[in-house]
N, C-alpha and C positions, 0 to 999 in steps of 0.2 A: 478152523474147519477146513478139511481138504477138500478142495474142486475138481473136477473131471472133465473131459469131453471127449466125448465118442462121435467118432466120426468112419459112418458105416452106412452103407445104403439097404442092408439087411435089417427090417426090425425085430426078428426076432431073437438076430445075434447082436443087437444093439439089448434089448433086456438081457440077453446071460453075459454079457461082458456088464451092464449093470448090477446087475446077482453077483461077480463078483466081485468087484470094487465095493459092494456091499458087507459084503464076508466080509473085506479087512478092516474097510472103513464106515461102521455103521452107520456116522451121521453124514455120509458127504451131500455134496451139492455134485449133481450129474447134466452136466448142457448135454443134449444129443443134434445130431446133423448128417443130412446122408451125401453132404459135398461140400469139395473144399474150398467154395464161395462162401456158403454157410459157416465154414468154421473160420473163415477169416471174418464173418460178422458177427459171430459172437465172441471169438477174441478182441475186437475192436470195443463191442458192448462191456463185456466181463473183464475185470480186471483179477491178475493173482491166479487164475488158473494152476493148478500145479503140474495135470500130467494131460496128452491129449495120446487117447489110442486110436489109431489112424489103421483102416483097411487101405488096402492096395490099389485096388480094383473100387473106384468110384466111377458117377455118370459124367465127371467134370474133370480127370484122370486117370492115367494109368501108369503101371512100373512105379519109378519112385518121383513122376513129376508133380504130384499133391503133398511130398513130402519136402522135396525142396522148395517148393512157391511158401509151404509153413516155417521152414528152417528160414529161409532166406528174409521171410517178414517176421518172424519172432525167434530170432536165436537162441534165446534164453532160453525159450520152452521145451523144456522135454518131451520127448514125440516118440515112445514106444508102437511099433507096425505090430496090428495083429491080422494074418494073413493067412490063406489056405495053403501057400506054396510055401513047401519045406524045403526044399532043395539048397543043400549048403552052400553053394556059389552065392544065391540072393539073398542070404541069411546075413555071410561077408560082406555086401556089397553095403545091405542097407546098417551094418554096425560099422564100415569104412565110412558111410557117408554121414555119419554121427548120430543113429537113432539112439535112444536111452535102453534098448530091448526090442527080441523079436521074437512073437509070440504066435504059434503056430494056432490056428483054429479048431484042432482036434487035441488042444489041452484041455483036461478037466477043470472045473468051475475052483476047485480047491487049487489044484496049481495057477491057475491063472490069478487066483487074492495071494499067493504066495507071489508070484513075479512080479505084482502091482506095489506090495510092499517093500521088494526089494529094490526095484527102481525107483518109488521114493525115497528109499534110503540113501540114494547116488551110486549107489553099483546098476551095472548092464545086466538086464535079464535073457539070457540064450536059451536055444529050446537043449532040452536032454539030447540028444541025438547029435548033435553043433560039437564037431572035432573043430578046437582051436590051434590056430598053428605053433607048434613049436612044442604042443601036447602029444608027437606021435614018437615022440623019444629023439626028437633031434638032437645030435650031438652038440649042436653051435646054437641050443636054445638061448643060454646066457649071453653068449654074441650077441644074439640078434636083440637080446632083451634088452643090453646095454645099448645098443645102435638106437634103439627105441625110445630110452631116455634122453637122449640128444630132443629128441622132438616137444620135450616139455617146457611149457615156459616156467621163469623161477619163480612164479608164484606157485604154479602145481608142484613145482619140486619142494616147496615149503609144506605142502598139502601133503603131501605123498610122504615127506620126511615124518611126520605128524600122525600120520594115518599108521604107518609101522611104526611106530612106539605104543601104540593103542589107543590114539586119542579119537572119540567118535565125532562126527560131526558138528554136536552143538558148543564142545569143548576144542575144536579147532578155530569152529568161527571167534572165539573168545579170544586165543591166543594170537590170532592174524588181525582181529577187529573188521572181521569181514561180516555180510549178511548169511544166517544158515543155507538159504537158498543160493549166495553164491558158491560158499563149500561145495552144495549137494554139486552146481552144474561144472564145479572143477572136478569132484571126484568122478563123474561118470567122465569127461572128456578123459582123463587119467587113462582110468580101465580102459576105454577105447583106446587110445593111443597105442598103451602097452600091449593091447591084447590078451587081458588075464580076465575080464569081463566079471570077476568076483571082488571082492575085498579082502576077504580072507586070502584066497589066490596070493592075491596081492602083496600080502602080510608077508606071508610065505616067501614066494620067492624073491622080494626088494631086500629080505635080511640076508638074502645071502649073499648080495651083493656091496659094494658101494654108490652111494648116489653123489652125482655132480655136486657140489656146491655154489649155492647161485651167488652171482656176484653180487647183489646185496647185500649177501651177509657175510662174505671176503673180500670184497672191494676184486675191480677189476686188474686184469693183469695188464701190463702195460708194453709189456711185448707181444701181444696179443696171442699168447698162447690159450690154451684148453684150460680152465677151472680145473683147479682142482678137485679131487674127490675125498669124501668123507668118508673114514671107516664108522662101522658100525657093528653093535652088537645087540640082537633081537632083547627087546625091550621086556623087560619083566610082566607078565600078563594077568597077575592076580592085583587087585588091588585097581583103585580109580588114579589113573594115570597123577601125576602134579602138574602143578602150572609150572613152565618157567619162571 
């Protein structure tokens, strides 16, 4: 069963943000709280929460200081902002500062159970309107995307290797012997990093690339040069991936 917590000093945008995590997930279990004292006591209560949707603008914070005191005591936890302010700088800011999605307050009840599924899926949820960089035609996008994968540890490079061949989440965790919920909290760290905030996205433009090769699975180089990279070729998409 999926769990929730809302964390809103609004209640009556605490029920339509329940309305719809409802939509996607009929049975869940919903903690509500209209500060981030609050929701550090019922994450301390509650164990297994999966997603917490954090307003901005609390009586016990403001900006993103309610979101780091939650990041910084539950890293693990996925903390999608749902906020009034659209403004693409602080959109940036709070998917730089590793929110799982940010979700504008003037989203419809149906987009908002579509965002909610998608970041539990471990993709970032952005609002429509959200230009990501390297999306405005930049000629050095693949630069920058490559410069970007430097930034992965090798276990996400395992992840990510995985994820473009078409493997979903509960058949990665299988092939790594990880927890699904660790998969879920490497693939959104991924998207963030890279800045592709989709999955598919993601599909997309890692095939067109080469990915690093982590040194656990080439051994280290001993003149300390750069890993080598792995060619690749977009992975056949019909059919249920194999196991190695």
């Amino acid at each position: 069963m999926t769990s929730f917590l809302i964390i809103d000093d609004h209640p009556l945008f605490r029920e339509a943000l329940g309305n719809a995590v409802r939509q996607a997930h009929p049975d869940a279990v919903i903690f509500e709280t209209m500060s981030i004292k609050g929701a550090l006591q019922i994450l301390a209560d509650e164990q297994g929460i999966d997603l917490a949707l954090l307003d901005l603008s609390l009586p016990d914070a403001s900006g993103f200081s309610g979101f780091m005191r939650l990041r910084e005591t539950y890293p693990r936890l996925p903390v999608a902002i749902v906020s009034s302010h659209e403004d693409q700088q602080v959109v940036n800011e709070a998917l730089s500062l590793g929110a799982a999605g940010y979700l504008p307050k003037s989203t419809s009840k149906t987009e908002l159970a579509q965002a909610i599924a998608c970041v539990l899926s471990g993709s970032v949820a952005i609002p429509k309107n959200f230009i990501v960089s390297g999306e405005r035609g930049d000629a050095d996008f693949t630069q920058a995307l490559r410069q970007r994968l430097e930034e992965l540890t090798p276990q996400q490079l395992r992840v990510l290797d995985l994820i473009r061949r078409g493997y979903q989440n509960k058949l990665i965790a299988a092939e790594l012997k990880l927890a699904e919920s660790t998969v879920k909290a490497h693939v959104t760290e991924i998207l963030r990093k890279l800045k592709l905030f989709s999955r598919n996205k993601a599909v997309i433009e890692i095939g067109k690339i080469s990915l690093p090769v982590s040194k656990k699975r080439v051994g280290a180089r001993s003149d300390g040069a750069m890993p080598q990279v792995l060619d690749h070729k977009p992975a056949e998409t019909s059919g249920t991936p194999r196991r190695r």
